[in-house]
C-alpha positions in Angstrom: 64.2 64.7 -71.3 64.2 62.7 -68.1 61.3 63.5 -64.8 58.0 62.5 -64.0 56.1 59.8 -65.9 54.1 62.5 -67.0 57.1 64.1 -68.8 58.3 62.7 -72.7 60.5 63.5 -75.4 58.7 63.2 -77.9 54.7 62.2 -78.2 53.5 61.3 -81.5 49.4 61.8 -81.7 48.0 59.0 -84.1 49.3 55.3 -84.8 49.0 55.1 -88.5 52.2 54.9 -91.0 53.1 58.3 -90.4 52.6 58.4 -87.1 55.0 55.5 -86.6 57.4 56.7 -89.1 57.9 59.8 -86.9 57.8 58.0 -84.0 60.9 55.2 -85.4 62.5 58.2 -86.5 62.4 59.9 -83.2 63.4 56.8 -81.7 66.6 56.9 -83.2 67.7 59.8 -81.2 65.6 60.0 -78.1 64.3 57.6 -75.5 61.0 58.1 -74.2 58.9 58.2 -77.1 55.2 58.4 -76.6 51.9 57.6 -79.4 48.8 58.3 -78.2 46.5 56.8 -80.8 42.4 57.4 -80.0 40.9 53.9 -81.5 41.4 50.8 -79.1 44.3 48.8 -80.1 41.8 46.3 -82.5 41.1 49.3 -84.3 44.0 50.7 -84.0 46.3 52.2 -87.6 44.2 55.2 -88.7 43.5 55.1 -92.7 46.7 53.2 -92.9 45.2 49.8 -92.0 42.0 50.4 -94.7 45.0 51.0 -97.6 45.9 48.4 -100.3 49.7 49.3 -98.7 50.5 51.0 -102.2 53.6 53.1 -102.1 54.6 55.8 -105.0 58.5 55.8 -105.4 60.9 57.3 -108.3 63.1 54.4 -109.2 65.5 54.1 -112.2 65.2 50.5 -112.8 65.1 47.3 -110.7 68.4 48.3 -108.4 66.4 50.9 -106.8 63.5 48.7 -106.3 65.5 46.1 -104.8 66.8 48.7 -102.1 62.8 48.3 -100.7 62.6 44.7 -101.8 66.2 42.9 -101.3 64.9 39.4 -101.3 63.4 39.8 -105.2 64.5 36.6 -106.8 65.8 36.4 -110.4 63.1 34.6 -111.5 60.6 37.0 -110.5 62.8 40.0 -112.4 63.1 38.2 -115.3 59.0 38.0 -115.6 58.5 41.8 -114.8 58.8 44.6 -117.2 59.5 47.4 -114.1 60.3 49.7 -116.1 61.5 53.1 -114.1 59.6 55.7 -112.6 61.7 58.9 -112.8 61.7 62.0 -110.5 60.5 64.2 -113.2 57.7 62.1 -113.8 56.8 61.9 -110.4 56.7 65.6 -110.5 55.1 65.9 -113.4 52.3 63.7 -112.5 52.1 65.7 -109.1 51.9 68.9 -110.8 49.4 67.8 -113.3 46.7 66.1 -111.5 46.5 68.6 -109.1 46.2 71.3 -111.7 49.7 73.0 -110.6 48.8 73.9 -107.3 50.8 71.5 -105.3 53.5 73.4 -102.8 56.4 73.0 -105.1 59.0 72.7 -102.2 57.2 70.1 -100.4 56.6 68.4 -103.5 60.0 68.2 -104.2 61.0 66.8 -100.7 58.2 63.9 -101.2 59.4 63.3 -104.7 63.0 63.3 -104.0 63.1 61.6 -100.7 60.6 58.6 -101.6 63.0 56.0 -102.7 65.4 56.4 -99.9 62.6 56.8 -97.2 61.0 53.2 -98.3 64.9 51.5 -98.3 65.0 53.3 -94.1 61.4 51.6 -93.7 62.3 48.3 -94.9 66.1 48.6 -92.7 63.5 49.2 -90.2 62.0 45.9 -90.7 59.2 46.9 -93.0 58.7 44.4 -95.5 57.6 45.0 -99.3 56.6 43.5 -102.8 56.1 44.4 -106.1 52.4 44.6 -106.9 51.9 42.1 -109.1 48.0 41.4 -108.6 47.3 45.0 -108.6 49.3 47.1 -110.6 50.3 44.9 -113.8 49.2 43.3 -116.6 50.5 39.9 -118.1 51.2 40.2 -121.5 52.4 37.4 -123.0 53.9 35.8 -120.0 55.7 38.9 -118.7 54.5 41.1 -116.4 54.4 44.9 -117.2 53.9 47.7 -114.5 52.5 51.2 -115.6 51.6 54.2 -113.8 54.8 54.3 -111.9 53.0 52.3 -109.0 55.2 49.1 -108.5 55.6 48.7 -104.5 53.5 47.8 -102.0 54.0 46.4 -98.1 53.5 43.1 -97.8 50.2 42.4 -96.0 48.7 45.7 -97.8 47.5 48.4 -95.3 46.9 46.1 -92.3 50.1 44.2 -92.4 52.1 47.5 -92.9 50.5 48.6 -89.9 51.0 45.6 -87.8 54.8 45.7 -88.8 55.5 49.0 -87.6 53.3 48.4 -84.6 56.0 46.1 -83.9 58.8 47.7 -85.0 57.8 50.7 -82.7 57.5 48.1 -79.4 60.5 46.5 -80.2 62.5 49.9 -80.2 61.0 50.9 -76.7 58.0 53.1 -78.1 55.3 53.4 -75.8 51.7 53.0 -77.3 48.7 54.1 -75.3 45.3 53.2 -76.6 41.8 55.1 -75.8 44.1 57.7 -75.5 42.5 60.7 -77.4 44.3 64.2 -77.7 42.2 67.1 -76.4 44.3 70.3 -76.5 47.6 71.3 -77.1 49.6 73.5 -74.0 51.5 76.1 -74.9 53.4 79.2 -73.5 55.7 81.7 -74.9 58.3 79.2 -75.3 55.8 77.0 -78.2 54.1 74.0 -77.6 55.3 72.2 -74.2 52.8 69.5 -74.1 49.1 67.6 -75.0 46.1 67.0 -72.5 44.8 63.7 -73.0 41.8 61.8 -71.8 42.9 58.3 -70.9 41.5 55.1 -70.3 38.6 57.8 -69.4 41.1 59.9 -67.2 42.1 63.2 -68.3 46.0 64.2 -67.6 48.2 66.6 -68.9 51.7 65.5 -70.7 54.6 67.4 -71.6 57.6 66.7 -74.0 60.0 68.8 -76.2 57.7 67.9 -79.0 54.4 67.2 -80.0 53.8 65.6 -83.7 50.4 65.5 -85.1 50.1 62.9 -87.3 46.3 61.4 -86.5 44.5 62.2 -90.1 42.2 64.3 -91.2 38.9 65.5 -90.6 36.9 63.2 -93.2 34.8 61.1 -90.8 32.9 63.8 -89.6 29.4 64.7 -91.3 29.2 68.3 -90.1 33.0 69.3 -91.0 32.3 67.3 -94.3 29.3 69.2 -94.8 30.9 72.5 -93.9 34.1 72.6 -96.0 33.5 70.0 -98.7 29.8 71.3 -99.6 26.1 70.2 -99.5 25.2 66.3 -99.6 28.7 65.4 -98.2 26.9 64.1 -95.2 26.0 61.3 -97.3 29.3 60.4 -98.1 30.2 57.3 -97.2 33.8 57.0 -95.2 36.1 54.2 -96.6 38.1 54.0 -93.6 38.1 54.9 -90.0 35.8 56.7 -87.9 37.9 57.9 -85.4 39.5 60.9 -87.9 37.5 63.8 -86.8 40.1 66.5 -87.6 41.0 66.5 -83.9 44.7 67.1 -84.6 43.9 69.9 -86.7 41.5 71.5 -84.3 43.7 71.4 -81.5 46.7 73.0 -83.6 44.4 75.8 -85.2 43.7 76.5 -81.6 47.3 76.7 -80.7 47.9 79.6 -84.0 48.7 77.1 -86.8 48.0 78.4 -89.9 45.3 76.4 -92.2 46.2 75.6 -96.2 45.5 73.8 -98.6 42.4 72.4 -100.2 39.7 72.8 -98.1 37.1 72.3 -100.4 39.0 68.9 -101.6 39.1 65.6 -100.7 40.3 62.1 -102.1 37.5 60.2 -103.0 36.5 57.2 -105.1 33.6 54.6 -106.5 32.3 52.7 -103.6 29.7 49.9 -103.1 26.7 51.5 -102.8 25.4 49.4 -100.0 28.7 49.5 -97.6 28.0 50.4 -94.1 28.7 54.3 -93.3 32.6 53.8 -92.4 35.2 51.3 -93.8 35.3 47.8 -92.3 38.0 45.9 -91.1 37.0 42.6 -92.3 36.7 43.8 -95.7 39.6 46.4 -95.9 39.9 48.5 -99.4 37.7 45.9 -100.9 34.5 47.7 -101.3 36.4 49.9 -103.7 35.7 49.9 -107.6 38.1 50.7 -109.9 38.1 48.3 -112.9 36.0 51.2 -114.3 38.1 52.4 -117.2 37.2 49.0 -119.1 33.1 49.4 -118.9 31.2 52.4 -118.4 29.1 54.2 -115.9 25.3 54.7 -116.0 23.8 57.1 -113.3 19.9 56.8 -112.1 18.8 58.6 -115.4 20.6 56.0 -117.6 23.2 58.5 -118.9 27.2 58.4 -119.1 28.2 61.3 -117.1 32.4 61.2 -116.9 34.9 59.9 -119.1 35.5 56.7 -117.5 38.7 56.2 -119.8 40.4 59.6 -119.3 43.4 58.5 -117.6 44.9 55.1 -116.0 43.1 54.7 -113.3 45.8 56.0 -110.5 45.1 59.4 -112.0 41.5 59.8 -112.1 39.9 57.2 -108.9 40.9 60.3 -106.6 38.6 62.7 -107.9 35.9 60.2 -109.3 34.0 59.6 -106.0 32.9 63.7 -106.3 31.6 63.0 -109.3 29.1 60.1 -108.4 28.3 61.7 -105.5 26.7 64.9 -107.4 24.4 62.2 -109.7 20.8 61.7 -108.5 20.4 59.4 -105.9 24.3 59.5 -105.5 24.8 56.6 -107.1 25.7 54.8 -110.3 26.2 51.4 -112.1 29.5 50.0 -113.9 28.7 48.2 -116.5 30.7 45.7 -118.3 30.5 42.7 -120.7 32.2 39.3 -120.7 35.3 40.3 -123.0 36.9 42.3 -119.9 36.0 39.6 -117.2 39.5 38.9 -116.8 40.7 42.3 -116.4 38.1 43.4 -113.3 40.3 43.8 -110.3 39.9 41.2 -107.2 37.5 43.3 -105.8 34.9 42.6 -108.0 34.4 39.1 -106.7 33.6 39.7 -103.2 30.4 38.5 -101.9 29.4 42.0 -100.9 28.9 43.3 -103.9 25.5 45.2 -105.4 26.1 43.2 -108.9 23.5 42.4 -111.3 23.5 40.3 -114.5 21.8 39.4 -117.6 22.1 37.3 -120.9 21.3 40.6 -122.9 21.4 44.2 -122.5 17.6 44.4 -121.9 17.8 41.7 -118.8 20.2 43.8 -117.8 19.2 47.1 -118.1 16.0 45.7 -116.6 17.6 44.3 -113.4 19.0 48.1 -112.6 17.0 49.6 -109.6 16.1 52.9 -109.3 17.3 53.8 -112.4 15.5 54.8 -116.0 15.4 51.3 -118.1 14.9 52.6 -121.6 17.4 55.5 -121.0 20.4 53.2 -119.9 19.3 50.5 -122.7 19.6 53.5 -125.1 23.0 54.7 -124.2 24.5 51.5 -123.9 23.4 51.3 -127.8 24.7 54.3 -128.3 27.8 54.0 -127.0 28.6 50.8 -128.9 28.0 52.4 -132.1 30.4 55.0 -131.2 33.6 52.5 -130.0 36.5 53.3 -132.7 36.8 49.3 -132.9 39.4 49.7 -135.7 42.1 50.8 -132.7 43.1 47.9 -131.1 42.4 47.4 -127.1 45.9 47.6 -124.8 45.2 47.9 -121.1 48.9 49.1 -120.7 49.3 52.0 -123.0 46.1 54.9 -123.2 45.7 52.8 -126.4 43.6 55.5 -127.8 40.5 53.3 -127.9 37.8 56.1 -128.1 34.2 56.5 -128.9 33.3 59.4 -131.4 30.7 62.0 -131.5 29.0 61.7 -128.4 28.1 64.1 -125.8 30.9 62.5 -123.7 33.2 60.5 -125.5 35.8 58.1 -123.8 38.8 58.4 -124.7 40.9 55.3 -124.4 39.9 51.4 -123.6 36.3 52.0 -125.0 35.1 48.3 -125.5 32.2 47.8 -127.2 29.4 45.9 -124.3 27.9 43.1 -126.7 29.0 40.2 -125.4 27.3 38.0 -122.8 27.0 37.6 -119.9 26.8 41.7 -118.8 27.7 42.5 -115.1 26.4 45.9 -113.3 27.7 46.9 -110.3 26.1 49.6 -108.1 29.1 52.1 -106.4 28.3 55.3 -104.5 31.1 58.0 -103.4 33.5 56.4 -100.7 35.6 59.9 -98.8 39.3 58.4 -98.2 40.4 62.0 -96.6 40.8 65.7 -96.2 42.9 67.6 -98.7 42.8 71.0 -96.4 44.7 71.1 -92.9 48.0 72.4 -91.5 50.8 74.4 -93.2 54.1 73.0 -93.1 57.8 73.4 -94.1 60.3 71.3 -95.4 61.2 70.1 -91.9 57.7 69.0 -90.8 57.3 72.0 -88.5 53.7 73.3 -88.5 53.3 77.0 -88.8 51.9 79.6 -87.3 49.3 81.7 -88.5 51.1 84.7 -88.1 54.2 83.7 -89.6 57.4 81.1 -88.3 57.3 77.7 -87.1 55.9 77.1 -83.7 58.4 76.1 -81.6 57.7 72.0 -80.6 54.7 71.0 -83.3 55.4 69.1 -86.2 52.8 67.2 -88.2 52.7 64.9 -91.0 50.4 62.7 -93.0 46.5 63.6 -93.9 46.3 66.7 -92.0 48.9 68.4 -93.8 47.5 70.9 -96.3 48.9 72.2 -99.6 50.0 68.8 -101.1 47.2 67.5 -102.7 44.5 69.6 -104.5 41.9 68.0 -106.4 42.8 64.6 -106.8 46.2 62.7 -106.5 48.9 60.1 -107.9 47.6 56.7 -106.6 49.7 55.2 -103.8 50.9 58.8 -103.3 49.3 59.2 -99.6 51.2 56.9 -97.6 54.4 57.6 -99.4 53.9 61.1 -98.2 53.3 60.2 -94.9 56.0 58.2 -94.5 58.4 61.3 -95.5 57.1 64.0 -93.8 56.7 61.6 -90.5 60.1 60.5 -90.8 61.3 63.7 -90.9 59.0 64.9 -88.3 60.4 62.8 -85.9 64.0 63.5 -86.7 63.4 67.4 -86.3 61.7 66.5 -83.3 63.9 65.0 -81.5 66.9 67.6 -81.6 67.0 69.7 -78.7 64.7 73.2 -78.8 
């Protein structure tokens, strides 16, 4: 499409992973490609840039990895245990943590198309590793990945963004910051454009297509409040604050039909004391997740959740809900010096709410605004019920599991009875939005009323029907990076 400077191929709304997968993949066939991304270029990459830069892929052994990381050197395959991560598991792990209401067809196209989508990234330029400090243990000089997460980009979120910042210049994308979408224009014909308010100038654009990839509607405390429930205004946000559910709005407007679960989010254990929306300087790193090797008190001094249900991937999505309906909306990990070595890099930043003590009572007695003899109690408790004839294996649900309480744990259940103790104090941290836009297999959003709408396509976060619930770690930017690849493809072909 050639005219005035007003006039595109293709604009992409949003400048995160998905938004720049659709825009690379667009790029490929068109020539004026447009990404109008709301945040001003030093904040710049959506939820993207807040990540760890985790990526979910079905791989049948190292040969398939390599295709995403071709530089892996022999030494470093020699001292990993990779194992595979097959299709069917992938499925099966989709399918079960979202209680079997993931839309099967899109599932598939994720599930199928993850491998070969991460090998087109990294052709791209897009560089990865295997996550060695994140997602393995070393067991006796080998490292050993579970959970099927094994690759991450190199520079985690903010260097994934950064490289396909690039990427995106390099192939003659256009980028405009404080550029937020305001409406989409339509006619008969479908979508024909985007009004946009610029630099503070309002202006109308119009291209073939219009892709909404700019997240969803999680950093806003009245849509929290209204679809998510009561007391989600005091979530905190773990990443951006520009997603507002702008790209959602504007497409409901235009007749896109809403899916998905609107009631649902992806949230996890947060420090308590973070500020109200994710920091750059920090990154992912106010997150908590060594949990499944201590236990969690809330302000009452009582367990309240499993904290060894699942590996961690499986059950970190949906934990965040469950702190944030304790009292106070808060709660403490607590674990002893025996798993030290195991607490994730996280732990050891110097914004932390952590307390310590030399015995259970210092402790318990350091742990504000929560009941002392309660917690002192359960602790007690709880080491009497540790089944400490199974033995502890962090790789394997080792079946580790306490016995007759109220709420047992049912693997890695390590007794807390050696010194020094640590508590840390985490709230609920909201990564996103499960409810937003229906989709098909290509990427085009539909319309309320039944059939694509000629010229919108969306991808990433404010696509509904994927996740319900919870979710596979490393899951969300693996689907973003699908759907916005194909997004951009299907937008690009002539209407």
């Amino acid at each position: 499409m050639t005219g005035s400077a007003d006039t595109w191929d293709v604009i992409v709304v949003g400048a995160g992973n998905a938004a720049f997968c659709a825009a690379l993949a667009a790029a490929e066939f068109n020539q004026k490609i447009l990404v109008l991304e709301r945040a001003a270029e030093a904040e710049s990459g959506g939820n993207s840039r807040f990540t760890a830069g985790l990526m979910r892929v079905a791989y049948n052994g190292v040969e398939d990895l390599k295709r995403a990381i071709p530089d892996l050197s022999e030494e470093e395959i020699a001292r990993s245990d990779f194992g595979s991560y097959s299709e069917e598991q992938f499925l099966d792990d989709m399918a079960r943590v979202t209680e079997y209401r993931c839309d099967p067809d899109l599932t598939e196209v994720l599930v199928k198309r993850s491998l070969d989508t991460v090998a087109w990234m990294r052709s791209k330029g897009v560089r990865f590793t295997a996550a060695w400090g994140r997602q393995a243990f070393n067991i006796g000089g080998r490292f050993k990945f579970w959970g099927g997460l094994t690759l991450e980009a190199v520079g985690g979120g903010p260097g994934l963004v950064d490289s396909l910042t690039g990427i995106a210049r390099k192939q003659g994308v256009e980028i405009w910051y404080e550029a937020r979408a305001k409406e989409l224009l339509s006619d008969d014909s479908g979508v024909t454009g985007i009004v946009v308010k610029h630099n503070g100038k309002t202006k109308s654009l119009h291209a073939k297509s219009i892709i909404l990839a700019c997240g969803g509607f999680q950093s806003d405390p009245e849509w929290r409040t209204r679809y998510l429930g009561a007391g989600w205004e005091l979530a905190k946000v773990r990443g951006t604050r520009f997603n507002t559910g702008d790209g959602i709005r504007m497409a409901l407007a235009a007749g896109a039909a809403p899916t998905g679960n609107w009631s649902g989010c992806h949230a996890v254990a947060w420090e308590r004391n973070a500020p109200e929306f994710g920091d750059l300087a920090i990154g992912d790193q106010f997150q908590k997740h060594s949990y499944p090797w201590g236990i969690y008190l809330n302000a009452e001094g009582k367990r309240f959740v499993d904290e060894g249900a699942d590996f961690r991937n499986y059950t970190y999505a949906k934990y965040g809900r469950v702190i944030l309906a304790q009292p106070g909306q808060f709660a403490w990990q607590v674990f002893d010096a025996k798993v030290k070595a195991q607490l994730r890099d996280e732990y050891k930043i110097r914004q932390v709410t952590k307390r310590t003590g030399n015995t259970l009572e210092e402790l318990v007695g350091k742990l504000e605004d929560t009941n002392k003899e309660n917690a002192l109690q359960e602790i007690q408790a709880y080491n009497r019920a540790v089944r400490t004839d199974i033995p502890f294996n962090p790789n394997i649900k080792d079946g580790r599991c306490t016995k007759d309480l109220a709420i047992n744990k049912s693997n890695w259940a390590n007794t807390i009875d050696t010194p020094p103790f640590e508590a840390y104090a985490v709230t609920c941290g909201i990564t996103f939005s499960f409810g937003g836009l229906k989709i098909d297999t290509e990427a085009r959003v539909l319309s309320a009323d039944g059939g694509p709408i000629p010229g919108l396509y969306a991808a990433g976060e404010l696509v509904g029907g994927i996740f319900w619930f919870n979710y596979p770690g490393g899951t969300g930017l693996t689907n973003g990076s699908v759907f916005g690849r194909i997004a951009g493809a299907g937008a690009a072909r002539p209407r």
